[in-house]
N, C-alpha and C positions, 0 to 999 in steps of 0.2 A: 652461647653455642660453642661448642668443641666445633675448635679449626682440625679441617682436614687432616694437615703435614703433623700436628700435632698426634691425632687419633692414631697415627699411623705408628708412632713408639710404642714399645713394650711398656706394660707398668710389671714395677718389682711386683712377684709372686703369680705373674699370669702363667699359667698353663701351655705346652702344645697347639690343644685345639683352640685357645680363645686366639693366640698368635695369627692360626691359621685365616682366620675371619677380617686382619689387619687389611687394609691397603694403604699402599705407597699412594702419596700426596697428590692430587688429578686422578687416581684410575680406582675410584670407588662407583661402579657402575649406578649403582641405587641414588648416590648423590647426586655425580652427571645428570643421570634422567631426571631429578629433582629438580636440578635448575632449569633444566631446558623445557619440562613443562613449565615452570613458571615464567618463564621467557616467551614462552609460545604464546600464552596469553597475554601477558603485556604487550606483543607486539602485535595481535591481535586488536587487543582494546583500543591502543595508544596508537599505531604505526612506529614505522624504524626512528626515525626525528626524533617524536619526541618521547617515546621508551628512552629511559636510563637507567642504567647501570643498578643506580640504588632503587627505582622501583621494580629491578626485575630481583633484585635481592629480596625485597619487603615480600614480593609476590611466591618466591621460592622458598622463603624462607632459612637464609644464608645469610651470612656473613658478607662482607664485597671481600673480607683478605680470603674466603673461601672463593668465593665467585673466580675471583682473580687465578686461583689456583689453577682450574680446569679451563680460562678460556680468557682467552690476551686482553681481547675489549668487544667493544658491543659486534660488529660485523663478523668477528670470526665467530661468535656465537651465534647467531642468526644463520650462517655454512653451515654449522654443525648442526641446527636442526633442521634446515633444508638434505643436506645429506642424511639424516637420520629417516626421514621421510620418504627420500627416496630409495631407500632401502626394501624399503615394501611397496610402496609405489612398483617398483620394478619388478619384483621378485613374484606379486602377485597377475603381474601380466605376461611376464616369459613362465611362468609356471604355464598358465594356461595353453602356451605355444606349443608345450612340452609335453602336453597331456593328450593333444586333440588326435585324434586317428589319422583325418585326412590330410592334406594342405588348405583346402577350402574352409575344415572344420577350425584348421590354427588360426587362421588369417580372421576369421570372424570372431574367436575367441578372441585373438588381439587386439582386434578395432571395438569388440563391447569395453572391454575393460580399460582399455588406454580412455574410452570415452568417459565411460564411467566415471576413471579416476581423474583426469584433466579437470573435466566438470565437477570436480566435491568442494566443498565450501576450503578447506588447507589447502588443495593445491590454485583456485583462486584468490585468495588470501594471501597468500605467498609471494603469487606471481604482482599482483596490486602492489604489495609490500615494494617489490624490488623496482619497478615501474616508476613508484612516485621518487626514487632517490637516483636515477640509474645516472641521472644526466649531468648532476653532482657528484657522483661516485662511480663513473662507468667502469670502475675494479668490483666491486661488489654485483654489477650486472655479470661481468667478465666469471668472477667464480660461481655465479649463481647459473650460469649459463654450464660449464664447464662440467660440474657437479651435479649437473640435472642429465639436458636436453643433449649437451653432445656424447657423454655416456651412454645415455639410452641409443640415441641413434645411433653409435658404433654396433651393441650387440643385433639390433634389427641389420642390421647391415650384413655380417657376420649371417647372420639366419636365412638372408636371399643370397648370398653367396655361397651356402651349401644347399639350397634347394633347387638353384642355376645348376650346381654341380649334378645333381641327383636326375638334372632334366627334368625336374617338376614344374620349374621357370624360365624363362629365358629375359633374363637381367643383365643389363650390358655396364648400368652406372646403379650400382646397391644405391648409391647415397643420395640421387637422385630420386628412385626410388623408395628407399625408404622416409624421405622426407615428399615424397607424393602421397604414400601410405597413411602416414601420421595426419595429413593433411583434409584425407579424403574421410579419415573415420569420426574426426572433431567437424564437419562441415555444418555450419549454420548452429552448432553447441557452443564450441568452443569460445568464440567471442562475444554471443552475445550474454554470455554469461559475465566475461572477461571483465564487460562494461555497462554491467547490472540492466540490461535490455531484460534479461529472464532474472529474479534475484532466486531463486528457490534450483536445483537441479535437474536436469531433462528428466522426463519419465522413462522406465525401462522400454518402453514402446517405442519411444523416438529414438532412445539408442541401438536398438535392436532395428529401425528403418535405415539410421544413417548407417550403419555397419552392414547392413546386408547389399547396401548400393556400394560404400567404397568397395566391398570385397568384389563385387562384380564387376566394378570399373577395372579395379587393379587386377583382375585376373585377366581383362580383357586386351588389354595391353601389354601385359606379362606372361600369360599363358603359356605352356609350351610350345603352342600350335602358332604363337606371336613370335614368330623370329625376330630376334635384333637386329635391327638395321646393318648393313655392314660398313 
């Protein structure tokens, strides 16, 4: 197999446009995503333990001096497809916040999809993943945590603090809040999933029950008409 840093040189007689097609050593996107799908199942199949290096190579089908190129050792690879993940994780639930007309219609957009997505077999998977290793590696918990959970809850936070502004809500602690929120729209999903109580994912019915109670709890407390204590 052609190494990466290699491919990334000109051969005598190439063209312009074939030039154009090069990438510099680590940033060939198509490869990147090559390996980290193969990673993904490996750590999948295997867990973090006992996944290695050379069977997520065998799995990816790479090289390890390739592997090695785009990603230090096993942990920062496992980030990178947690971040990778939650890139859409995210983007498909603040979309829906973005879209909805009302405040009521955001808030229930919010708590289906954050249910939805919490409870899918990757982002249970993941969260397992990081579980069974955290207490030997509580730095991998720390970026897995980082990289996920307190990013997401910054922009929620950010989102009741211009709804506070707007007088739509009256939220006195976002972060309180927003981690009641998150709280209230995974109730009775979330963990029994967590710890294979349900092995298969809620039905849209169930999700659509627990999301129309958080939104009514948490409007019920946050309301406009719910002053903030002073």
């Amino acid at each position: 197999m052609t190494n990466v840093a290699k491919s990334s040189q000109d051969s005598p007689g190439e063209g312009p446009s074939s030039q154009k097609r090069r990438h510099a050593a680590g940033e060939d996107p198509g490869k990147r995503r090559q390996i980290m799908e193969g990673a993904w199942k490996v750590f999948i199949d295997q867990g973090f333990d006992a996944a290695s290096m050379n069977s997520i190579c065998k799995e990816a089908g790479v090289s390890k001096g390739t592997l090695y190129v785009y990603f230090e050792n096993k942990e920062d690879l496992f980030v990178a497809l947690v971040e990778s993940k939650r890139a859409a994780f995210f983007q498909g639930i603040f979309d829906r916040l973005s879209e909805a007309e009302t405040l009521r219609e955001s808030l229930l957009a919010f708590a289906t999809t954050l249910a939805r997505q919490v409870t899918s077999d990757d982002v249970i998977h993941a969260q397992r993943i990081v579980i069974s290793v955290v207490e030997r590696m509580p730095e991998l918990g720390h970026r897995f945590y980082d990289t996920g959970s307190k990013h997401f809850l910054g922009c929620l936070q950010d989102f009741l603090r211009d709804k506070t502004a707007e007088g739509a809500l009256a939220v006195r602690d976002p972060a309180l809040a927003a981690a009641q929120l998150v709280e209230l729209s995974t109730a009775g999903l979330w963990r029994t999933r967590l710890f294979g109580r349900i092995t298969v994912p809620p039905s849209e019915a169930e999700i659509a029950r627990t999301a129309e109670a958080a939104v009514e709890m948490f409007l019920a407390a946050y309301g406009p008409k719910a002053a903030p204590n002073p």
